[in-house]
Structure formats: C-alpha cells, structure tokens
N, C-alpha and C positions, 0 to 999 in steps of 0.2 A: 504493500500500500504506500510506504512512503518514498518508493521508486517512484509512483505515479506524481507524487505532489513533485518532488524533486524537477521531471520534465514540465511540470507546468509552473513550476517557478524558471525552469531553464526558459522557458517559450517566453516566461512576460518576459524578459533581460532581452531576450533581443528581440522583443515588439516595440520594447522602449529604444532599446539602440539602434531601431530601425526608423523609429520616430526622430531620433536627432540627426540621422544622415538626410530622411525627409525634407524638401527645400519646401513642398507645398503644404499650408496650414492645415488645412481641412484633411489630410494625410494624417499629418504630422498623430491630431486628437484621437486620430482613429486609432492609429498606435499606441499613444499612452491609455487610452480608455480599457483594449485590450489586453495591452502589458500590466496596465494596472488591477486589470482585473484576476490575472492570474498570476501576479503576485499576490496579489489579497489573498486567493485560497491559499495559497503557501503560507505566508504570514501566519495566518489562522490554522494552519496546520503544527505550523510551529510553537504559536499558543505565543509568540512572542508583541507582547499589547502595543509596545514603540512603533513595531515595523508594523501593526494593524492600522493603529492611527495615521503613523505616515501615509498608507498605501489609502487610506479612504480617503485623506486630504489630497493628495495626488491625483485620485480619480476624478474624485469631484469637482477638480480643479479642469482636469480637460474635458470634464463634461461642458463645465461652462464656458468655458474658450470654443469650445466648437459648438454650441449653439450662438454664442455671439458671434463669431465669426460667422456661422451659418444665417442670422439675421443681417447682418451687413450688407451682405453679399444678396440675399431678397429686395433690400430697402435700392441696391444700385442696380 
C-alpha cells in the first residue's frame, strides 16, 4: 500500500515540476492543482499535519489563480 502513495506522491513532484517548466498560465494551474492534489494524498498518508497544511494552501492557491486567470481571459 505505501508503494502506491509513494508513486503518487512521485506523480504530484513532477506535475508541479512540470508546472514551473510550463511558460502558459492556465497550464501552468493545471499542474499544480494536480500535483497538488496528489501530494495531499501523500501528505495524508504520511499523517505528516505541516506538509497537509502546506499542500491544501498550495492547492487552493492555484485553484484561485486559475479561475482568475480563467475570468480575465472571458472579460477580454
């Protein structure tokens, strides 16, 4: 079982490292929403409460980066 969490904590690391190589913004959130996301379940696998917090502040974060950006980009 914790082979499983392991790959999908491997998966978010380079969803997110795919996000910073990403030049395009709406990319870029996709990436961290997903790398974020499966960092979370790791996190949580880990029981470890810092890396929980960080990882739902992070997400959260490019949730709303890429709705704002996704509004921007309607309004032009």
């Amino acid at each position: 079982m914790s082979m499983i969490f392991k790959v999908i904590g491997a998966l978010g690391l380079i969803l997110i490292s795919a996000g910073i190589i990403t030049k395009k913004r709406k990319t870029q959130d996709v990436y961290y929403i997903l790398g974020g996301i499966c960092l979370e379940a790791y996190s949580i696998f880990l029981g470890d409460v810092v890396f929980i917090i960080l990882q739902i502040i992070f997400t959260l974060s490019a949730i709303y980066d890429f709705i704002k950006v996704s509004a921007i980009k309607e309004n032009n």
